[in-house]
KOLNU-252879 format. One record per residue (C-alpha): x, y, z. Coordinates in Angstrom, 1 decimal, decimal comma. Layout:
! KOLNU-252879
{{X Y Z}},
...
! end
This chain:
! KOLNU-252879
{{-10,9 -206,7 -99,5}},
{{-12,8 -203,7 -99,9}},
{{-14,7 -201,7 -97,2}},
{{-17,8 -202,5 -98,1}},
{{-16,5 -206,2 -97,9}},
{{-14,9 -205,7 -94,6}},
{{-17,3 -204,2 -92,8}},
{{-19,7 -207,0 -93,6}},
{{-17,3 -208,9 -92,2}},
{{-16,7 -207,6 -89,1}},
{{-20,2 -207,7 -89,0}},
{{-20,3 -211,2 -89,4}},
{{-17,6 -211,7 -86,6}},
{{-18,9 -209,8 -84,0}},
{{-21,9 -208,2 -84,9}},
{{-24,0 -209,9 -82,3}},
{{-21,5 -209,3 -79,5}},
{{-20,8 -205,8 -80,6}},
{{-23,9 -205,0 -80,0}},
{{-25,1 -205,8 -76,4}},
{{-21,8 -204,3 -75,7}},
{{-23,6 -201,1 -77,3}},
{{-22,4 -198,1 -78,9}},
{{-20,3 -195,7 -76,0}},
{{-18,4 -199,3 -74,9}},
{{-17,7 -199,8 -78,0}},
{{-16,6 -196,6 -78,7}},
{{-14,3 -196,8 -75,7}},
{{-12,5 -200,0 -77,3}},
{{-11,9 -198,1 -80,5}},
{{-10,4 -195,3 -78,8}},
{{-7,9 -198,1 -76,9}},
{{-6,6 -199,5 -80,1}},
{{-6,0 -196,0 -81,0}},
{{-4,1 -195,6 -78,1}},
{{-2,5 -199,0 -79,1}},
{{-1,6 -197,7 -82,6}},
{{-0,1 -194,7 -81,2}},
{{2,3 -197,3 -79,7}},
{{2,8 -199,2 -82,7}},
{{3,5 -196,2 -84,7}},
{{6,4 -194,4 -82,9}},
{{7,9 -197,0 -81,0}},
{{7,0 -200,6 -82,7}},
{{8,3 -202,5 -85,7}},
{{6,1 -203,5 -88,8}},
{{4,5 -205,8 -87,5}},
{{3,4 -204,2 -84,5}},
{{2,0 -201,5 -86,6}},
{{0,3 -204,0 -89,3}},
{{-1,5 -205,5 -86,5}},
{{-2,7 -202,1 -84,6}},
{{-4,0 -200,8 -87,8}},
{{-5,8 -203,8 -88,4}},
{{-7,6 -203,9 -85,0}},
{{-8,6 -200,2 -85,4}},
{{-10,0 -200,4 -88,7}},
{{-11,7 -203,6 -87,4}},
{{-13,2 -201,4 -84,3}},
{{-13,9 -198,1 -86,3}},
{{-16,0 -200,8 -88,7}},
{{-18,3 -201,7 -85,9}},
{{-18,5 -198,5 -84,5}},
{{-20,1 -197,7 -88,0}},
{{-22,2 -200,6 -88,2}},
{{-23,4 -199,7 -84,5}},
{{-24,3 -196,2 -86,0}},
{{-26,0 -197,2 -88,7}},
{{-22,6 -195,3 -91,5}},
{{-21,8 -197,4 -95,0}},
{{-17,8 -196,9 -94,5}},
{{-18,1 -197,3 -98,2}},
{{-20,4 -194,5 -98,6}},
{{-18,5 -192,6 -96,1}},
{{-15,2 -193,0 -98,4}},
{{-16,8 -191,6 -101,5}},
{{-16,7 -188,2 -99,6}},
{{-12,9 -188,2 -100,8}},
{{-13,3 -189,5 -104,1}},
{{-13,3 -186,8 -106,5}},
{{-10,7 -185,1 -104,2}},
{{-10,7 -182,8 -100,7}},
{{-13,8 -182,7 -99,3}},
{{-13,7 -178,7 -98,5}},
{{-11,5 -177,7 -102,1}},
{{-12,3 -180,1 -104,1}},
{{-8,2 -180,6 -105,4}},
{{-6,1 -183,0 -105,6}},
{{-4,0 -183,1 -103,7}},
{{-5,7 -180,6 -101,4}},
{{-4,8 -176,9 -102,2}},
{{-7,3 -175,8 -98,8}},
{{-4,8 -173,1 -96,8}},
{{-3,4 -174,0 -93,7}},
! end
């Protein structure tokens, strides 16, 4: 599924509820499943981890929709390469 795809999707789902929620509460649920992830990563198994990601790609997609951001538009950014050097991979100093 692409992003595009997805967030229509999400949309879909729980576009309607998303939205009375509104924007800072449901900012505050994507920054949970972050937490959540953080979890998953360092001390879960794969599953654990395929699950958390999930859920925060499924937030940070309503969070967009809520803001009115094409996640598909906002990929292209890294299309051609860094945003800031334009290599790839990245040659920007650290």
């Amino acid at each position: 599924m692409d992003l595009a795809a997805f967030q229509a999707q999400m949309r879909h789902l729980y576009g309607e509820r998303d939205a009375e929620r509104g924007l800072a509460r449901t900012f505050a649920w994507f920054t949970e499943e972050c937490g959540e992830l953080s979890r998953a990563v360092f001390r879960g198994d794969d599953d654990d981890r395929l699950t958390e990601f999930g859920d925060v790609l499924a937030w940070l997609a309503s969070l967009a929709d809520q803001a009115g951001v094409d996640l598909a538009e906002a990929a292209r950014r890294y299309a051609e390469g860094c945003p800031r050097c334009a290599a790839a991979p990245c040659a920007c100093r650290r």
